[in-house]
C-alpha positions in Angstrom: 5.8 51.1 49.1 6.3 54.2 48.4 8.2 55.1 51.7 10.6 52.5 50.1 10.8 53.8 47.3 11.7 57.6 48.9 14.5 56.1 51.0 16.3 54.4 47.6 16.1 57.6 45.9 17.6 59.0 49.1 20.1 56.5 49.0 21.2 57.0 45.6 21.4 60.5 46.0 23.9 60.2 48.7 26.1 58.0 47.0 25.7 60.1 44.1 26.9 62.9 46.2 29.7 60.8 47.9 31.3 59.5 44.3 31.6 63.4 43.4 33.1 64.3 46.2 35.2 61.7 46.1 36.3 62.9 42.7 37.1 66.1 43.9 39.3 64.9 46.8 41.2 62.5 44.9 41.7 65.6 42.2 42.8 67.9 44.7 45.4 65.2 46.0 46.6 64.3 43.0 46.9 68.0 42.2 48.8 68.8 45.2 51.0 65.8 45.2 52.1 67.0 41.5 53.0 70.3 42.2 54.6 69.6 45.4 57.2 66.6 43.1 57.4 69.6 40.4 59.6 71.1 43.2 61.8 67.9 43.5 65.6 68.3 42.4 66.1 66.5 39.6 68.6 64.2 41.1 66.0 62.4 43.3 63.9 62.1 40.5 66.3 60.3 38.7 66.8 58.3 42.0 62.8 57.6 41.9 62.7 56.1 38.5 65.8 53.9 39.2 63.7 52.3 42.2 60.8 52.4 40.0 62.4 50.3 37.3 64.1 47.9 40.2 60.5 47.4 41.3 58.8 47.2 38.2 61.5 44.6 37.0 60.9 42.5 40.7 57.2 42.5 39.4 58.2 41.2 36.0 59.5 38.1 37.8 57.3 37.0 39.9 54.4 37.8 36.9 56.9 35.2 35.1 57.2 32.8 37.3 53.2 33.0 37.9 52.9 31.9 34.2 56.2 30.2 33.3 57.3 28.2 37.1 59.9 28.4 38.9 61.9 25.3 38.0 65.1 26.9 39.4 63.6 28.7 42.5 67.1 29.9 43.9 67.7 31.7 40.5 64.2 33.6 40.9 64.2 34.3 44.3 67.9 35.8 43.9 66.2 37.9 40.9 63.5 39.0 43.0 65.9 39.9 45.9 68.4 41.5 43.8 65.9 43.8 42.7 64.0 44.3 46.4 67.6 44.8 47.8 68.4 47.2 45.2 65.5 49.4 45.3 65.9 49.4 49.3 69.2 50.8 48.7 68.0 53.5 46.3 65.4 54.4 49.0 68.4 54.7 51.3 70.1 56.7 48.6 67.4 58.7 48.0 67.3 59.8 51.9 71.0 60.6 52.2 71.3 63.0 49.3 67.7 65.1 50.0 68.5 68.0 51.0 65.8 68.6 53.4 66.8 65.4 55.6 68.5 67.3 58.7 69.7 63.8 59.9 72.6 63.6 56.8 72.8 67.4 56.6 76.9 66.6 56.7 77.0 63.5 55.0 78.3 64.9 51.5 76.6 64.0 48.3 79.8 61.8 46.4 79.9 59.5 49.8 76.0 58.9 50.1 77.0 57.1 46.4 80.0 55.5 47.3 77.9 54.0 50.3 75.1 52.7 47.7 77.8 51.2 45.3 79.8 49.4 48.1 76.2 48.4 49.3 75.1 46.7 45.7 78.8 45.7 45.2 78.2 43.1 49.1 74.4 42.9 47.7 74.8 41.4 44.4 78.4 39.7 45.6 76.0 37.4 47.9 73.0 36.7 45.1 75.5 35.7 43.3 76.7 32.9 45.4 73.3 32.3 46.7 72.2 31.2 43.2 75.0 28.3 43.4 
């Protein structure tokens, strides 16, 4: 019995131990992972809270159609895509004008855009006729 009891204390302890350290690890990420987006130009920035909005507004949908139905399902799933497809193409964006990226080191700035506005232009040119 109280051998039992010894190796729950033990136990406790250690998961004690493990939730703290745990703390501390996720702390120091979190810490890092802010001060290394501190250093972010703020044009990507503003490219991350366009994709963040695309997404957040693809999640609004489906939440809706969840609750509400999805009587016309070709009108929601050409929401949801539109969004998907346009957050994908911020992503690609987002890639073309880093600076960092080596791979588009010549790809100017102005035609990385032009790219991601004929891209939505053929994007949201084909939801359109996919909703009918």
């Amino acid at each position: 019995m109280y051998q039992r009891e010894r190796e729950r204390e033990r136990e406790r302890d250690y998961r004690e131990e493990m939730a703290r350290s745990t703390g501390k690890d996720a702390q120091a990420l979190f810490h890092s992972l802010r001060s290394a987006y501190a250093a972010t130009p703020t044009t990507l920035k503003i490219i991350d809270l366009y994709m963040g909005f695309a997404v957040f507004t693809a999640l609004i949908q489906v939440v809706y159609m969840a609750i509400v139905g999805s009587f016309p399902f070709n009108s929601f799933l050409s929401g949801v895509l539109s969004c998907v497809g346009t957050a994908i193409l911020a992503v690609c964006l987002r890639i073309q004008v880093n600076k960092d990226n080596k791979e588009f080191k010549d790809l100017p700035p102005e035609r990385a855009f032009a790219d991601f506005v004929l891209c939505n232009l053929v994007l949201h040119l084909v939801i359109m006729n996919f909703l009918g």
